[in-house]
N, C-alpha and C positions, 0 to 999 in steps of 0.2 A: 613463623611467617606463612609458613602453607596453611594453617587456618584463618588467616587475615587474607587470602587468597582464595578462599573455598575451597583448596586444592586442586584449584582450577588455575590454568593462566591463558588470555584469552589472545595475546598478542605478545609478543615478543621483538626488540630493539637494540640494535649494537649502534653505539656513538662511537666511533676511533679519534676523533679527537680528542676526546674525553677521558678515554680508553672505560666507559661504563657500559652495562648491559642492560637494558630497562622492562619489566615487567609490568602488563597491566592486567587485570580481572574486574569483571564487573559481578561475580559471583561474592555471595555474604556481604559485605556493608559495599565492596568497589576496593580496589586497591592500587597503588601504586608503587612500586619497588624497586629502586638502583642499587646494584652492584659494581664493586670492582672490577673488570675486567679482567686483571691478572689475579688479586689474590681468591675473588671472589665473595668477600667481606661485603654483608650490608652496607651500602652507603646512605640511605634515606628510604623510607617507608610512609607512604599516608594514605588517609582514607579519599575514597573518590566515589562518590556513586557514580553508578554507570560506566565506572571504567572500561574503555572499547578498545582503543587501537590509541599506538603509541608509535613515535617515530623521534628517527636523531636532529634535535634543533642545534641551535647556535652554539648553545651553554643547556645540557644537560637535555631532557627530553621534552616536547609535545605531544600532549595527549588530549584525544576526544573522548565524549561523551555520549552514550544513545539520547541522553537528554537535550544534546544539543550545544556543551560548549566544547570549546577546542585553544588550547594554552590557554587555560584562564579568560577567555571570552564567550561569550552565549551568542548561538546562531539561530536561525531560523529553519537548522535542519537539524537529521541524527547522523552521526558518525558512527559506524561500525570496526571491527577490527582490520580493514585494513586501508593504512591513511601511505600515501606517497611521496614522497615531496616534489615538484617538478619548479626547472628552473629552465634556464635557455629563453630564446626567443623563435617562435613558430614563424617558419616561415612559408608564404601564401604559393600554393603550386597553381594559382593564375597566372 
């Protein structure tokens, strides 16, 4: 796995729902990689170019790309390693 990574990891992700830990690299082909949380057992590994930044979604992880997509869709921008997730509603200090 650390050569499918470049022995690089360029972002790092805990889901506690999930209870998984998600690893992304965009070093050698791109990578992506979940873990067990407790045992620490591969759960899933693929390739990704430009893997950048990874964070906890609904059901397992979203991840960007410097290329530009983000959970399986293409943007109009690049994502770097680090993605946030933001939720609430802003409220206007008018």
């Amino acid at each position: 796995m650390t050569i499918g990574l470049g022995n690089y990891v360029g972002a790092i992700a805990y889901n506690p729902r999930d209870g998984l830990i998600g690893l992304s690299s965009p070093k050698a082909s791109g990578m992506v990689v979940t873990l067990d949380e407790a045992s620490g057992e591969l759960r899933s590994s693929r390739r990704l170019a430009d893997a950048a930044g990874i964070a906890p979604a609904r059901h397992g992880f979203a991840v960007g790309t410097y290329s530009g997509t983000f959970n399986a869709r293409h943007h109009n921008v690049a994502f770097d390693q680090h993605i946030q997730r933001l939720t609430g509603q802003t409220k206007s200090a008018l």
